[in-house]
MISEVO-918719 format. One record per residue: residue in three letters; x, y, z of N, C-alpha, C in turn. Coordinates in steps of 0.05 Angstrom, whole numbers, padded with zeros to 5 digits. Example, Ala and Ser with C-alpha at 12.3 -4.5 7.8 and 13.67 -1.06 7.14 Angstrom:
<atoms>
<"ALA" <00264 -00114 00156> <00246 -00090 00156> <00264 -00066 00156>>
<"SER" <00257 -00045 00142> <00273 -00021 00143> <00258 00001 00157>>
</atoms>
This chain:
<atoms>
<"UNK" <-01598 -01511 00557> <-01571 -01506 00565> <-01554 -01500 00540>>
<"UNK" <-01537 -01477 00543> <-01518 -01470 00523> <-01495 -01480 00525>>
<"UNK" <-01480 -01495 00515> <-01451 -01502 00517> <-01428 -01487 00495>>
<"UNK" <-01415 -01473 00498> <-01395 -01463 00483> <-01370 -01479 00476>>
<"UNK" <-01359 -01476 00455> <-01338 -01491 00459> <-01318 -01475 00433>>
<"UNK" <-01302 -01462 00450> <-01281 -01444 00435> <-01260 -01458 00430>>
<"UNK" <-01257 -01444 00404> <-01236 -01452 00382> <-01208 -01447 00391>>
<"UNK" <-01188 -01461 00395> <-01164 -01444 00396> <-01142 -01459 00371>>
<"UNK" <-01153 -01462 00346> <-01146 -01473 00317> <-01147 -01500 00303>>
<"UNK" <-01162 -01517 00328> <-01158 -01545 00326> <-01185 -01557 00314>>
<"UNK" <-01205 -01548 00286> <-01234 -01548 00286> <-01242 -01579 00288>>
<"UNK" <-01230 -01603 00290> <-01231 -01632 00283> <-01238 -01627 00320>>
<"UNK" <-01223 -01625 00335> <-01225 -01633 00364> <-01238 -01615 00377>>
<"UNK" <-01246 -01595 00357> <-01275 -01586 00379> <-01298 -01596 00370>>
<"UNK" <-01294 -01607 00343> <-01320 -01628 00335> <-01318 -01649 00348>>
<"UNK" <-01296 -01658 00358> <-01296 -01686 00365> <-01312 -01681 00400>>
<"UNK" <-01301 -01663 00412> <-01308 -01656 00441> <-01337 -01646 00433>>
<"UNK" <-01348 -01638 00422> <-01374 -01644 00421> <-01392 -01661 00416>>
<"UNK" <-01382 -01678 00400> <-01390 -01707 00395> <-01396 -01721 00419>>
<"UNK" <-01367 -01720 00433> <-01361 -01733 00456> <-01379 -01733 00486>>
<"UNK" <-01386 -01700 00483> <-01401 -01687 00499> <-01425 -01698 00506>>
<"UNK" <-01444 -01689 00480> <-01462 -01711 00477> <-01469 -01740 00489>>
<"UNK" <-01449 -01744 00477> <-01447 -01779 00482> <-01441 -01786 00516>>
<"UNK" <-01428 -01773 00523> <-01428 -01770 00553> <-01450 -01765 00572>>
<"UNK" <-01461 -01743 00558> <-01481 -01732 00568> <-01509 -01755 00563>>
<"UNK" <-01511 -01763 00542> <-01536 -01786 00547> <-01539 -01811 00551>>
<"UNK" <-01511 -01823 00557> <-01499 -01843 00580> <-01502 -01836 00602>>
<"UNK" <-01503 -01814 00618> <-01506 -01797 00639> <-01540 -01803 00654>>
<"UNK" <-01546 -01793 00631> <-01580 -01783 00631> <-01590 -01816 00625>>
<"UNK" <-01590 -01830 00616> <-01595 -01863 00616> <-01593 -01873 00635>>
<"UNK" <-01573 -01877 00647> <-01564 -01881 00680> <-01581 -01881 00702>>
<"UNK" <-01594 -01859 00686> <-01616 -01843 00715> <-01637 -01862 00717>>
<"UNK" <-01649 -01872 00693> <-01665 -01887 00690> <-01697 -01866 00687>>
<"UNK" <-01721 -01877 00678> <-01738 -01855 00683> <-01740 -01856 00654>>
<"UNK" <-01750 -01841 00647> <-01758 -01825 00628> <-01756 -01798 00617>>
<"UNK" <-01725 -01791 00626> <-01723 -01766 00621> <-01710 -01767 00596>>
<"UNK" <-01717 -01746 00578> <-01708 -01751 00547> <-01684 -01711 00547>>
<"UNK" <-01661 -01716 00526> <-01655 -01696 00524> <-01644 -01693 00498>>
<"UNK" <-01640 -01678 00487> <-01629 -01675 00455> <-01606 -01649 00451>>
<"UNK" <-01594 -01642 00437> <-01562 -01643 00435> <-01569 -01625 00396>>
<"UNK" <-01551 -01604 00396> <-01551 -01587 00374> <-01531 -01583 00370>>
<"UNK" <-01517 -01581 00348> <-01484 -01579 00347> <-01476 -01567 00320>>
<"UNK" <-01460 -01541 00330> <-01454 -01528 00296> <-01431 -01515 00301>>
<"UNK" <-01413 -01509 00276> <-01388 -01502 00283> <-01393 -01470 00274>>
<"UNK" <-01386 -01447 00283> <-01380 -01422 00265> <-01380 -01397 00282>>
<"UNK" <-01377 -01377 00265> <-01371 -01352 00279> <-01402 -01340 00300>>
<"UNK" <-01389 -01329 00324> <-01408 -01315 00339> <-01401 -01290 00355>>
<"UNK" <-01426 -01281 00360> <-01418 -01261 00379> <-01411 -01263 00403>>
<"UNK" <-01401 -01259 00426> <-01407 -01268 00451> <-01407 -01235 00473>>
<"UNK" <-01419 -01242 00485> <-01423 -01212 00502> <-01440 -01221 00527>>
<"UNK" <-01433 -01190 00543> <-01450 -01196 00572> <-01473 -01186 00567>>
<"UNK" <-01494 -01188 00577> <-01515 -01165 00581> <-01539 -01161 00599>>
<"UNK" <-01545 -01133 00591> <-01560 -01133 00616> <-01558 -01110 00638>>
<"UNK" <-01571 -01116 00657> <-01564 -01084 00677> <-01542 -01102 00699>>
<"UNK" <-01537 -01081 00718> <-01511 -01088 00734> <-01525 -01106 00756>>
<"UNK" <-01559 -01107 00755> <-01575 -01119 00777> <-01571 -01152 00773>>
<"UNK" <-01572 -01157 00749> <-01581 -01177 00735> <-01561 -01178 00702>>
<"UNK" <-01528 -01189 00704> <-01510 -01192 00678> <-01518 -01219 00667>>
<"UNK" <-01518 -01226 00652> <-01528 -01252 00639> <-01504 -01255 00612>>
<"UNK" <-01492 -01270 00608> <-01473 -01278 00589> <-01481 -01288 00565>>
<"UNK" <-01483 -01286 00539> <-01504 -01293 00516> <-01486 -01294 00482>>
<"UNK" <-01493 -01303 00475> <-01476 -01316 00448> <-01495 -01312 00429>>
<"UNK" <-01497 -01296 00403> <-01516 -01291 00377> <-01496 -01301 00358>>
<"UNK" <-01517 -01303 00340> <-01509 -01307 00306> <-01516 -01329 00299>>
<"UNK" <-01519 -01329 00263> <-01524 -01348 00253> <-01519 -01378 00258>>
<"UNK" <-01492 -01383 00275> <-01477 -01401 00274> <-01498 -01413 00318>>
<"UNK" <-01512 -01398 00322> <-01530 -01400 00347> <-01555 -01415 00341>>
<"UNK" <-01564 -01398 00319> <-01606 -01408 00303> <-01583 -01431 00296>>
<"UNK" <-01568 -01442 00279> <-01571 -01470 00262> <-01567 -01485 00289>>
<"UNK" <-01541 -01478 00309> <-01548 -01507 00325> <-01571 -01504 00335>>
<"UNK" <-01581 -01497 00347> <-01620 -01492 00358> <-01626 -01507 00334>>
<"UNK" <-01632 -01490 00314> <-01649 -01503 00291> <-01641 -01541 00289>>
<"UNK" <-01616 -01545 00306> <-01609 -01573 00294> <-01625 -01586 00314>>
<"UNK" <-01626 -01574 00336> <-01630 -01596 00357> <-01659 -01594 00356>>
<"UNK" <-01682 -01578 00341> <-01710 -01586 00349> <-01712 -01603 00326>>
<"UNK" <-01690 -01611 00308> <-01695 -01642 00288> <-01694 -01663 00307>>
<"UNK" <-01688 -01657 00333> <-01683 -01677 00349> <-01708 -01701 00339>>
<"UNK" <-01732 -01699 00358> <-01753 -01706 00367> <-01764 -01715 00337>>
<"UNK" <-01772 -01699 00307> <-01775 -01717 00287> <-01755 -01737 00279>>
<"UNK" <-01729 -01737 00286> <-01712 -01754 00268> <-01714 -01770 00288>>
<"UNK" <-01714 -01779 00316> <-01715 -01792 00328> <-01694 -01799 00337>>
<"UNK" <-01674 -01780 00344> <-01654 -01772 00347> <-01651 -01759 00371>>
<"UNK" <-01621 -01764 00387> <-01618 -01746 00410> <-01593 -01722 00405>>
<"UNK" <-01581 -01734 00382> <-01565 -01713 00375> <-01565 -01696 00349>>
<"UNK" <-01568 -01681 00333> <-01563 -01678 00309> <-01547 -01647 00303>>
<"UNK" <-01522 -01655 00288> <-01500 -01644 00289> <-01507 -01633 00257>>
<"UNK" <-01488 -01613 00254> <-01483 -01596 00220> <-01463 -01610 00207>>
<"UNK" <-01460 -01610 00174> <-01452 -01613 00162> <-01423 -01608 00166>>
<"UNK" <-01418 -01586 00176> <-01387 -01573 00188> <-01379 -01589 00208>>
<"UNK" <-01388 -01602 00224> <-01381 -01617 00247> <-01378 -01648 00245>>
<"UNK" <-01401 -01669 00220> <-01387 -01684 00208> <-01359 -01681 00203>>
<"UNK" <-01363 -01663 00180> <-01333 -01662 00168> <-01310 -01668 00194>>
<"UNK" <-01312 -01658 00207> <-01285 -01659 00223> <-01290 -01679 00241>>
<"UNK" <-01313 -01689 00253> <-01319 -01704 00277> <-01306 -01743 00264>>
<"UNK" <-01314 -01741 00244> <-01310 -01769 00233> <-01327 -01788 00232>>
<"UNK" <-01331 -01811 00235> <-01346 -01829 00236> <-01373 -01838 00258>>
<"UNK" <-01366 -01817 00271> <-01392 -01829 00307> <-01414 -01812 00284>>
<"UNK" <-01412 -01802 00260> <-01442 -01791 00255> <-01449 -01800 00235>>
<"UNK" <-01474 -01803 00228> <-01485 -01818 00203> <-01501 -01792 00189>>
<"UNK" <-01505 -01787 00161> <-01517 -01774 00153> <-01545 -01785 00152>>
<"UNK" <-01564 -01762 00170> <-01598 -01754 00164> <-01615 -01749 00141>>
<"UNK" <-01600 -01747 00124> <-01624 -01725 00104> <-01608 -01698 00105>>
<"UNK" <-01628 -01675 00091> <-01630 -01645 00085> <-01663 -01639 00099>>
<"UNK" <-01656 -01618 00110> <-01685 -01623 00124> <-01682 -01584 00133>>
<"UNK" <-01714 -01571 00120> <-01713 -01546 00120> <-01725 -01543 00154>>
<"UNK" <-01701 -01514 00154> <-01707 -01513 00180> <-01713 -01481 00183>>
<"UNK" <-01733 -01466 00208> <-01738 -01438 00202> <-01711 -01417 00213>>
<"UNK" <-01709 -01396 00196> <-01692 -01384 00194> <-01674 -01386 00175>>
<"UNK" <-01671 -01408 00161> <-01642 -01417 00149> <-01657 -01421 00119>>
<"UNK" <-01646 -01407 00098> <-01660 -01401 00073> <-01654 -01439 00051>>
<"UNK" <-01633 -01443 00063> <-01633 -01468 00040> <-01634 -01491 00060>>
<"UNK" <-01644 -01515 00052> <-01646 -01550 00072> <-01624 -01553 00082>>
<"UNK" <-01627 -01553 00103> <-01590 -01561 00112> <-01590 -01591 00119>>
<"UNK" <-01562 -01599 00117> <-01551 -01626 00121> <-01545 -01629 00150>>
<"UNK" <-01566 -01662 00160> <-01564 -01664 00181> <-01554 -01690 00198>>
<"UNK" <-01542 -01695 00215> <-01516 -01718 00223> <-01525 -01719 00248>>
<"UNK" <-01532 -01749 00252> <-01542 -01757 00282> <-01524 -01775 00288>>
<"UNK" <-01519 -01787 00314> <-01491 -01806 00332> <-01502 -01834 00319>>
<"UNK" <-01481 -01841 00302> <-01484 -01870 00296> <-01495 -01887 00326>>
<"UNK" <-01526 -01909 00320> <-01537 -01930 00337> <-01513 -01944 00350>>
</atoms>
């Protein structure tokens, strides 16, 4: 699942509403009980957004760099042992619910990026 979350100048409270999101979301999914596991990718930055597609079948779709890092964040899920892991940009503003991971190379992205999972 893709979640968007557009800017309208406030970058702290859309980090925070993603944080929050998260955190919602796997209070949610715990509840259920079971064994269902889910993990959470979070990056702040510019994208494209567009429809596409034929008129049979429109599908709504979001590119760019600022797309591969959160993907790229969230398959640190499962090694870090982690259900969330957020960017460096989204610390910054989110505040304290994240603890820093490590730098941890991820494909696509030329240098280790810095990685921030939901404080235990």
């Amino acid at each position: 699942m893709l979640i968007v979350f557009p800017i309208d100048g406030d970058r702290a409270e859309v980090a925070q509403a993603m944080v929050s999101t998260a955190q919602a979301s796997l209070e949610s999914t715990a509840a259920l009980g079971g064994h269902v596991h889910i993990g959470f990718g979070g990056h702040i930055g510019e994208i494209v957004q567009a429809n596409i597609g034929t008129p049979q079948r429109l599908d709504f779709t979001v590119m760019g760099a600022a797309v591969n890092l959160a993907s790229r964040l969230e398959s640190l899920c499962k090694p870090l042992r982690a259900d969330a892991v957020f960017s460096s940009v989204v610390a910054a503003e989110a505040g304290a619910d994240l603890q820093h991971a490590g730098h941890h190379v991820v494909k696509g992205v030329t240098e280790p990026v810095a990685a921030f999972v939901l404080r235990s």
